[in-house]
C-alpha positions in Angstrom: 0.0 0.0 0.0 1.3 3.3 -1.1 0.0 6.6 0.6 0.5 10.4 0.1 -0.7 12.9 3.1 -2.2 16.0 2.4 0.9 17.5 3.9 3.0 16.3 0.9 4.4 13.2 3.0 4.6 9.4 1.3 5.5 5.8 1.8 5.0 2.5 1.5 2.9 0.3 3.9 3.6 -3.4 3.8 0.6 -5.4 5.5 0.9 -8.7 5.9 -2.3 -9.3 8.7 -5.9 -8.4 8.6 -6.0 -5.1 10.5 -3.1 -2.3 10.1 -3.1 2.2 11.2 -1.5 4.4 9.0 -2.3 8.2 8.2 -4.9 10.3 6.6 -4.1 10.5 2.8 -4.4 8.8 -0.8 -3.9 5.5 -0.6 -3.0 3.3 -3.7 -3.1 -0.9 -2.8 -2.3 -3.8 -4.6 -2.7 -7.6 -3.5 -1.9 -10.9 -4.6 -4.1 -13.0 -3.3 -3.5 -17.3 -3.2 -5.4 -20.3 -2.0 -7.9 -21.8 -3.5 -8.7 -19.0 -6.4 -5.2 -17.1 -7.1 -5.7 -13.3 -8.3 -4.3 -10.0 -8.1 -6.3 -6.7 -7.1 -5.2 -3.0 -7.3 -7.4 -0.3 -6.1 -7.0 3.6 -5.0 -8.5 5.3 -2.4 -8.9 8.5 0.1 -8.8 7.9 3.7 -10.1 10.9 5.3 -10.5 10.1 9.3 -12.2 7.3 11.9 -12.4 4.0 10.9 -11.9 1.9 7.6 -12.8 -1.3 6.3 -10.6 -2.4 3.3 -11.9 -5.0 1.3 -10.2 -7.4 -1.5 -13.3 -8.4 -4.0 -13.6 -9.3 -7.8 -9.9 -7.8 -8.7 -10.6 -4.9 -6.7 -9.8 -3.4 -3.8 -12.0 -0.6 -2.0 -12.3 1.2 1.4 -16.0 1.2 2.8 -16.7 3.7 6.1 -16.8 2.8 9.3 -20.2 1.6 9.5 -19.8 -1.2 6.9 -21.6 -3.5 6.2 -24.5 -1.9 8.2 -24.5 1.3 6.3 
């Protein structure tokens, strides 16, 4: 996961688990996914504050709000 902070700031995030922090910014993600089906996903995204769900699905990778999957 690459990420660039409104204050000009950027990196590189490498997660390896299921949760992770990082700052407010634009995020850019890629995964490569293996087990039973084996894909790749790539997705970009703005993290603006409170909580995050990010979610690997169908080659793609999004961020949903805090309240998912009840919004």
């Amino acid at each position: 996961m690459y990420v660039v902070t409104p204050l000009g700031q950027c990196g590189y995030l490498v997660i390896s688990g299921d949760s992770f922090s990082g700052p407010v910014g634009l995020y850019s993600a890629g995964a490569f996914i293996t087990g039973k089906q084996n894909f790749k996903a790539f997705g970009g995204f703005n993290i603006t504050e409170g909580s995050w769900k990010i979610v690997v699905k169908n080659d793609n990778i999004n961020a949903l709000g805090g309240c998912y999957p009840n919004c």
